[in-house]
N, C-alpha and C positions, 0 to 999 in steps of 0.2 A: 224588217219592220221599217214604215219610212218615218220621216221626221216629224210628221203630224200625228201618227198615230202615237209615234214614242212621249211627241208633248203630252198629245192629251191623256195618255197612261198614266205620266209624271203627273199631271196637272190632277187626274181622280185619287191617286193615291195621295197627294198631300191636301187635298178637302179632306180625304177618309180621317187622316191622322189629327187636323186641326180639328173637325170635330168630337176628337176624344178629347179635346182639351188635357194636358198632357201633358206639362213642359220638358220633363225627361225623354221621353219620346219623341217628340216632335225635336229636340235637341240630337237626338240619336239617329234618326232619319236625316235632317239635316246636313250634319256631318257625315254620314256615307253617302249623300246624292252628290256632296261637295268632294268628296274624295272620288269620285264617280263619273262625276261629269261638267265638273266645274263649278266653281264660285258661280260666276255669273249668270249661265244656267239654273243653277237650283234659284237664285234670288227671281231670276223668271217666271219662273213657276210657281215659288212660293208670294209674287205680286198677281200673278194670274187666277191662283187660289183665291186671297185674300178679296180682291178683286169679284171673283163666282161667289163667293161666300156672302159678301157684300148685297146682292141680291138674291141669295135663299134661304140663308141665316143668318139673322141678324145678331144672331147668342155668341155662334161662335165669331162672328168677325169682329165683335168687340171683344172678345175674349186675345185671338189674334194680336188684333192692333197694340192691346194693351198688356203682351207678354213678350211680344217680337225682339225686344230691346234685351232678352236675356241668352239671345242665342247672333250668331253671328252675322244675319239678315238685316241690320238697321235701317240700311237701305231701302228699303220697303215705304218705313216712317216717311225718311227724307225725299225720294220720290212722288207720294201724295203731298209731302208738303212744297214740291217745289212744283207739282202740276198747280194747285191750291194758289199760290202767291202767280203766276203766273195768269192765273185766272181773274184773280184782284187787280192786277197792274191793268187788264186787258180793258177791263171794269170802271178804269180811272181812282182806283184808289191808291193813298200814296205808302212805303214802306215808312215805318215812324212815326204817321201822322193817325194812317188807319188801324195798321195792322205790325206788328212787331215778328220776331221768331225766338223759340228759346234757342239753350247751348243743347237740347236732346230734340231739336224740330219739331215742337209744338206751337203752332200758331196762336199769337194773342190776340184779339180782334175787338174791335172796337163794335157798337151796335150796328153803325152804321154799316161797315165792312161785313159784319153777318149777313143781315139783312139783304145787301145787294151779293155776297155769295148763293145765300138759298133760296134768292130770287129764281125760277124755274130750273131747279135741282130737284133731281129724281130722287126719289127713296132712297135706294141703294147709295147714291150717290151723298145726301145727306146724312145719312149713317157714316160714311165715311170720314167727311169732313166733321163734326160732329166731336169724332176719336182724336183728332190730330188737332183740335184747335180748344179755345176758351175766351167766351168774351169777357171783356172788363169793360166797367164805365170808361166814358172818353177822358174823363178827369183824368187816370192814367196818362194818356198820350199828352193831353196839356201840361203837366206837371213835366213830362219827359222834353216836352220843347222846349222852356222855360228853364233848363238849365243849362251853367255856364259855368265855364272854365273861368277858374282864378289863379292866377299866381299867387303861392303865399311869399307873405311881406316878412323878409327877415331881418332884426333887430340888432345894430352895431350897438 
């Protein structure tokens, strides 16, 4: 079997699984494709899924997006989110001012920064970002510029 057909074997069998929604399973699958044929590999597959999922079911790719974090794939998250931020910079927006990232790579976005993200985003594509991000008012961000480091004054 050559490499394309074995991807895209990999690639039907894990849609198959993320549409049971499933987290046992799809954690059990995981760990044998990872014992199998590599860490890095299987996270290929399971971004390429996630990915096909992304434009034919919108049920399970939120489902996906928002279970990924309990099996050893995270990388998945942190890749749409660094496509994501990379797309913002490209966009002219600034990190800190627009758009922040948590400590689990959830993007916090200001309105403005939404806006000119799902400015001509596809479907599929806006479901995605969508998953990995949340706006806040910009008050946020001004609050977060507006602070300053103090020395505290200690008392002889």
């Amino acid at each position: 079997m050559n490499n394309v057909k074995f991807f895209n074997l990999l690639l039907e069998l894990m849609v198959h699984i993320l549409k049971l929604q499933n987290k046992a399973i799809l954690k059990s699958v995981e760990e044998l494709l990872t014992d199998l044929i590599g860490f890095e590999y299987t996270s290929d597959i399971l971004m390429a899924a996630v990915l096909q999922l992304s434009e034919t079911d919108a049920d399970t790719c939120r489902w996906a997006l928002r279970n990924l974090h309990d099996i050893q794939h995270l990388d998945v998250i942190e890749e749409l989110t660094e496509f994501t931020v990379k797309k913002l910079i490209a966009r002219g927006l600034m990190f800190g001012r627009d758009f922040s990232i948590t400590s689990n790579s959830r993007l916090i976005l200001n309105r403005n920064a939404m806006d000119a993200l799902m400015a001509g985003t596809s479907t599929a594509d806006s479901l995605l970002l969508e998953e990995i991000s949340q706006v806040v008012e910009s008050t946020f961000f001004k609050q977060k510029q507006n602070l300053t480091l103090t020395t505290p004054q200690i008392d002889n």
